[in-house]
N, C-alpha and C positions, 0 to 999 in steps of 0.2 A: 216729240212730234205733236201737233196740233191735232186737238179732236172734234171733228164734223160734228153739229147738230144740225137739224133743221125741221123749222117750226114752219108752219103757214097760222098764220096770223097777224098782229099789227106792231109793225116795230115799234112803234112811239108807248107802247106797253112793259118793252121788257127789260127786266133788271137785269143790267149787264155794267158792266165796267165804262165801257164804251161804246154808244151808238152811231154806224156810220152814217153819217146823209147823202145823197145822191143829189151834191146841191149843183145848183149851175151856179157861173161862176162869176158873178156879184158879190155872191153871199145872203143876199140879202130876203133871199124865201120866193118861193116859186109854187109848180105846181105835185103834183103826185108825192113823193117822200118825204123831201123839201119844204113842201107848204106843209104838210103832215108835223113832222118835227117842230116847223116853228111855231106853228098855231097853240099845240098841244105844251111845249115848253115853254112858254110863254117869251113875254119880251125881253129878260136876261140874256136868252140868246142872240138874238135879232141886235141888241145892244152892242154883244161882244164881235159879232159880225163886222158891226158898223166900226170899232176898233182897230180890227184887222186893216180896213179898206182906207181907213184912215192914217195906217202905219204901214207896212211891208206890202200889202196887196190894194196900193189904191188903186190898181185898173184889173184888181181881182185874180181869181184863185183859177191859173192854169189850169187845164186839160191834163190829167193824171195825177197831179199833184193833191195835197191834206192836209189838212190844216186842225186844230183843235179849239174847242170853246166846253163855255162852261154848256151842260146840261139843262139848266132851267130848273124849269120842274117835272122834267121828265125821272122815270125812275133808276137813269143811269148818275154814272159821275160826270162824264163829258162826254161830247158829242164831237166826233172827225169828219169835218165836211171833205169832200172828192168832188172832183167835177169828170163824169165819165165823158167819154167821146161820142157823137152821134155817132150812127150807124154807118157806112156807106158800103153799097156795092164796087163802086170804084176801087175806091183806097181801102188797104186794109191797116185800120186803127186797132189790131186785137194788143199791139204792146201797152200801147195809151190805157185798153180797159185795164189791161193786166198789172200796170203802173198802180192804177187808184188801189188796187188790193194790196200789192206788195206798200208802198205808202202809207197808206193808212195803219198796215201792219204795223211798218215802222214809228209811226207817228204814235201808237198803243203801246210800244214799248218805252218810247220814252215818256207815257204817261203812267209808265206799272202797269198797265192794267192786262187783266189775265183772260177775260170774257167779252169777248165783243161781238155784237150783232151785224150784219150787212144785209143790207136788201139787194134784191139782184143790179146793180150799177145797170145804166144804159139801155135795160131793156125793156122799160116803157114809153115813153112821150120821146125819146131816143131813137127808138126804132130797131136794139140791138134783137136778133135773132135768139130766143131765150135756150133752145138748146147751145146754140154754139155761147151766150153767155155764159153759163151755169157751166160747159167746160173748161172754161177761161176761170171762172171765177177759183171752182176747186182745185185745178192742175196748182194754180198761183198760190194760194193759201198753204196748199198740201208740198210744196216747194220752195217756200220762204222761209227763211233764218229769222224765228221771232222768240218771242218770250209765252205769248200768249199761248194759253192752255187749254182755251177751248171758244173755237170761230162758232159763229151760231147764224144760219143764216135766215132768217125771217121773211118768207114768201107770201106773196100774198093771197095767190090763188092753187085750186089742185094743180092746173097746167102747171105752172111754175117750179113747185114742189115737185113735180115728177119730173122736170127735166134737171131736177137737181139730184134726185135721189136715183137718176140713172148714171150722172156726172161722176156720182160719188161710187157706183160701180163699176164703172169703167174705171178706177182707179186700182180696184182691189185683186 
């Protein structure tokens, strides 16, 4: 079974196996996680992006789906880009959020890797609701067939942190 961390502080910091982006779905660098990662990793990423869009994803990286690149120079091995769903009161996209986690999962195992970071997907410049993300995010993780041995998720604020680490009680 996968074992919950969670940190508040800056994902583009932390040594994991795998760090996931919360890219939209160009690839190509945005704002909040997105720009974060790609700034901080430098152009190697941004590079292997442009790859992608050039081969399998030239109209870009679906709505729940993951993809992998290299890392940069950040202090992981690779980076799994997600493209989460806006928010909507209308529609309910909670499978789509729930997809980028389980994906991305699967996308870490077929990279080995056993430690991977997530930022809360969707629920900043998105608009997703951060309690009901952070129950989406743990139900999925804590319910996925993965290899990974330990999800770590990297918050960036107390709010955030604490609607995680209630997520994570409501599970026990």
């Amino acid at each position: 079974m996968v074992r919950i961390t969670l940190v508040r502080g800056d994902i583009t910091a932390q040594q994991a196996d795998a760090i996931v982006n919360a890219a939209n779905s160009s690839l190509l660098g945005g704002g909040g996680v997105d720009g974060a990662i790609h700034r901080k990793g430098g152009p190697e990423i941004l590079a292997a992006c442009e790859d992608l869009r050039r081969g399998h994803y030239g109209k870009g990286l679906p709505t729940g789906r993951a993809v992998a690149t290299t890392a940069g120079r950040l202090a992981a091995e690779h980076v799994i880009h997600t493209v989460g769903p806006v928010w909507s009161r209308e529609e309910d996209r909670s499978e789509l959020l729930a997809s980028c986690y389980r994906e991305s999962l699967r996308v870490a195992d077929e990279l080995g890797a056993r430690t991977v970071a997530f930022p809360a997907i969707s629920t900043g410049i998105y608009g997703w609701p951060m309690d009901d993300g952070a129950r989406i995010a743990v139900r999925t993780v804590l319910s996925a067939r993965t290899d990974v041995q330990e999800v770590r998720f990297v918050l960036f604020d107390e709010a955030a942190h604490a609607a995680f680490e209630a997520a994570v009680e409501a599970t026990r």
